[in-house]
C-alpha positions as CSV (number, residue, x, y, z in Angstrom):
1,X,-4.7,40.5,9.4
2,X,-8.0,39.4,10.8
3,X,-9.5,42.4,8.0
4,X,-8.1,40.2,4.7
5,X,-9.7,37.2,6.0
6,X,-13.2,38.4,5.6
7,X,-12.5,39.1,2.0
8,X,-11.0,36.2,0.7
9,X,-13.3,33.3,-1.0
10,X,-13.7,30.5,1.4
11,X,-12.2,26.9,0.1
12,X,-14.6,25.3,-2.0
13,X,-15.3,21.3,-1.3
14,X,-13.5,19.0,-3.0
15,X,-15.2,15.4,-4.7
16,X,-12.7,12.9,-4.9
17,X,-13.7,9.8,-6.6
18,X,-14.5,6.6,-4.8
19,X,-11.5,4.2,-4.9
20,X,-11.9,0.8,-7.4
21,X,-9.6,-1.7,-7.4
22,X,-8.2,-4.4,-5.4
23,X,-5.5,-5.8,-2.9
24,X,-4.2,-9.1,-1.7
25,X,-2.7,-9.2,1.7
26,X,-1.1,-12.7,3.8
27,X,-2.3,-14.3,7.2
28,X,-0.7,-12.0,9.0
29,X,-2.5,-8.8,7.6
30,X,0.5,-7.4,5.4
31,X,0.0,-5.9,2.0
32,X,1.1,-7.9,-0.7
33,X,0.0,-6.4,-4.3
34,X,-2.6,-3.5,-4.9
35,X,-4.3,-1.8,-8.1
36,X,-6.0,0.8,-5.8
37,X,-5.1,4.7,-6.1
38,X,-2.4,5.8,-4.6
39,X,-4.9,8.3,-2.5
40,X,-6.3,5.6,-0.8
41,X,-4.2,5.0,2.3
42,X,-2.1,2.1,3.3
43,X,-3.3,2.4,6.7
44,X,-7.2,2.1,5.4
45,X,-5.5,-1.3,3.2
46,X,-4.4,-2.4,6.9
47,X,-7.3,-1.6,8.8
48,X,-9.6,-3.6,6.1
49,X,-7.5,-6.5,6.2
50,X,-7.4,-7.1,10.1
51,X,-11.2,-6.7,10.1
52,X,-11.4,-9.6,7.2
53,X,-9.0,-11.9,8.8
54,X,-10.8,-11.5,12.1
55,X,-14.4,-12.5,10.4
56,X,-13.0,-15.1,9.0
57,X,-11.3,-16.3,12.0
58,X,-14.1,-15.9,14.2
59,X,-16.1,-17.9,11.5
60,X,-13.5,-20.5,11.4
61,X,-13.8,-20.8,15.1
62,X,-17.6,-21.1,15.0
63,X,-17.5,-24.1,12.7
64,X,-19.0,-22.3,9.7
65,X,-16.2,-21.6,7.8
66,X,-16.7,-18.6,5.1
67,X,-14.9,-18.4,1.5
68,X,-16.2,-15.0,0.7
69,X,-17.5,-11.5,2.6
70,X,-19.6,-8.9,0.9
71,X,-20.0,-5.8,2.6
72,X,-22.2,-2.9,0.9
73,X,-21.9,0.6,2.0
74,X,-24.1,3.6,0.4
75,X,-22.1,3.6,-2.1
76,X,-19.1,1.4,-2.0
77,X,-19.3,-2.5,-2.5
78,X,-16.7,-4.4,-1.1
79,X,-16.2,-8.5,-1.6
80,X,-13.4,-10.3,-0.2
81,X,-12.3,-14.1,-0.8
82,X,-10.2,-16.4,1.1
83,X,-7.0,-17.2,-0.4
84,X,-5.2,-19.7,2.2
85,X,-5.0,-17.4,5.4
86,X,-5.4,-14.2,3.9
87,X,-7.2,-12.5,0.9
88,X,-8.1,-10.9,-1.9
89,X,-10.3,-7.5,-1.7
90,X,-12.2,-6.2,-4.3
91,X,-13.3,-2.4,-3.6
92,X,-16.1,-1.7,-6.5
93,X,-18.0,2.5,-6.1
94,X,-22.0,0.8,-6.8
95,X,-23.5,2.8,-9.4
96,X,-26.7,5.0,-9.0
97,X,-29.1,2.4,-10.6
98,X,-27.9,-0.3,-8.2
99,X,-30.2,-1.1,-5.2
């Protein structure tokens, strides 16, 4: 079986498309409403929204209080806004010509 192997075409990559949209979650981290792809995970949804309410927790705590987080990856922007214990997420791909 080993033989066929060597002969078949190796799995070419796939691009999948960076995820836009957005999601609201509460104050205790659950998802209420998203426009994001189905192919981007609930658990990634989750683990974005602990981090958000943390930061703004931890901000809260420090006495300088945050409405709004902007993160910017290579290539992803992500903005997130208070909305009375928990938030809205905006998830944006940043275009080529953006610095």
């Amino acid at each position: 079986m080993g033989l066929l192997n060597w002969f078949s075409k190796p799995a070419e990559p796939v691009l999948s498309r960076l995820p836009t949209g957005s999601f609201t979650f509460d104050s205790e981290g659950r998802i209420l409403a998203s426009t994001l792809p189905q192919s981007f995970s609930a658990a990634h949804m989750r683990g974005i929204s602990q981090l958000i309410l943390s930061t703004f927790r931890k901000a809260q705590q420090l006495q300088m209080p945050s409405g709004e987080l902007i993160a910017e990856y290579g290539s992803l922007r992500l903005t997130a806004r208070e909305l009375r214990g928990g938030a809205i997420v905006f998830l944006n791909p940043r275009s080529l010509s953006q610095k």
